[in-house]
DRENROSE-447171 format. One record per residue (C-alpha): residue number from 1; x, y, z. Coordinates in Angstrom, 1 decimal, always signed. Last residue first. Example, Ala and Ser with C-alpha at 12.3 -4.5 7.8 and 13.67 -1.06 7.14 Angstrom:
BEGIN
+-------+--------+--------+--------+
! pamar !      X !      Y !      Z !
+-------+--------+--------+--------+
!     2 !  +13.7 !   -1.1 !   +7.1 !
!     1 !  +12.3 !   -4.5 !   +7.8 !
+-------+--------+--------+--------+
REM end
This chain:
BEGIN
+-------+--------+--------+--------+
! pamar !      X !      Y !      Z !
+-------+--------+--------+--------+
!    50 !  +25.2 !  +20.8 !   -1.1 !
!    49 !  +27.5 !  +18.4 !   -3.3 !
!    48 !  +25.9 !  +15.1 !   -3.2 !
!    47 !  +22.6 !  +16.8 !   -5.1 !
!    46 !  +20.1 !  +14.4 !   -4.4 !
!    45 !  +18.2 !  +13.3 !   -7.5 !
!    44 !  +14.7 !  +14.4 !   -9.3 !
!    43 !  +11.4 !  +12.9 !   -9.5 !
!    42 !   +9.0 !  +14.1 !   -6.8 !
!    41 !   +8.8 !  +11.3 !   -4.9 !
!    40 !  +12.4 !  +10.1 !   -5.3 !
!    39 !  +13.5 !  +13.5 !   -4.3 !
!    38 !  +12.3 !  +13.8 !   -0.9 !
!    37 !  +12.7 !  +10.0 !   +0.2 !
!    36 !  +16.3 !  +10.5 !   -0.7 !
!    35 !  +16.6 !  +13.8 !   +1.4 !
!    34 !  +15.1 !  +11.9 !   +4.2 !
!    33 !  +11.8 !  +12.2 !   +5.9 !
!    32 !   +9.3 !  +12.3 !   +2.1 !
!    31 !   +7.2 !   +9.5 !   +2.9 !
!    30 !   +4.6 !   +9.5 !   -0.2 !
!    29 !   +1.4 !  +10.9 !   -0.7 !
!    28 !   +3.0 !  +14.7 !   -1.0 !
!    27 !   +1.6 !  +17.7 !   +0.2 !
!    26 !   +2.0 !  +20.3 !   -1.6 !
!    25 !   +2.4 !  +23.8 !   -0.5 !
!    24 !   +2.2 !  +26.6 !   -3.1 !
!    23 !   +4.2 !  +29.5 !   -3.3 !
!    22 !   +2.7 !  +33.3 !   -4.1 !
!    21 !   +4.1 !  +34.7 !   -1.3 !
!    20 !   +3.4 !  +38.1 !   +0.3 !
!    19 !   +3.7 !  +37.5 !   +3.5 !
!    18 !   -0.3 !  +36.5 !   +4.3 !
!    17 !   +0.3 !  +34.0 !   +1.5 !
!    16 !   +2.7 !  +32.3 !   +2.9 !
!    15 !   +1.0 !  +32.3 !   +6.3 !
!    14 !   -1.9 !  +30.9 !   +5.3 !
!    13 !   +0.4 !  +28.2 !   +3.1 !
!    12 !   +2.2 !  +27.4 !   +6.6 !
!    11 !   -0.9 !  +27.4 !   +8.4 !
!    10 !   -2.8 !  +25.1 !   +5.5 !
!     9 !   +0.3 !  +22.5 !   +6.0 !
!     8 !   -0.5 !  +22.9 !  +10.1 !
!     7 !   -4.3 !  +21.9 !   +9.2 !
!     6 !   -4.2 !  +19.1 !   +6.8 !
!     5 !   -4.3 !  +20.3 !   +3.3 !
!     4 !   -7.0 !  +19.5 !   +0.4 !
!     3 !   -5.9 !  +21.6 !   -2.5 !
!     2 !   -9.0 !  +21.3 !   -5.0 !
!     1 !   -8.1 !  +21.4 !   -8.7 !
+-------+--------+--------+--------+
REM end
């Protein structure tokens, strides 16, 4: 699988990895502004108690 990321998301995952980091950045297709947004497109809820 390919990871196609748009120039500041491939920053953040340079720098990631240049720390030590395995994480991955993913960017999503969807809108992801508000919390909502956020967990609809990746399938889980908002936790009402942060």
């Amino acid at each position: 699988m390919t990871n196609m990321l748009n120039e500041s998301a491939q920053r953040v995952q340079n720098t990631l990895r240049e720390l030590g980091y395995a994480n991955q950045v993913v960017e999503l297709p969807d809108s992801t502004r508000t919390a909502q947004e956020a967990a609809d497109a990746i399938g889980c809820e908002v936790d009402p108690f942060p």
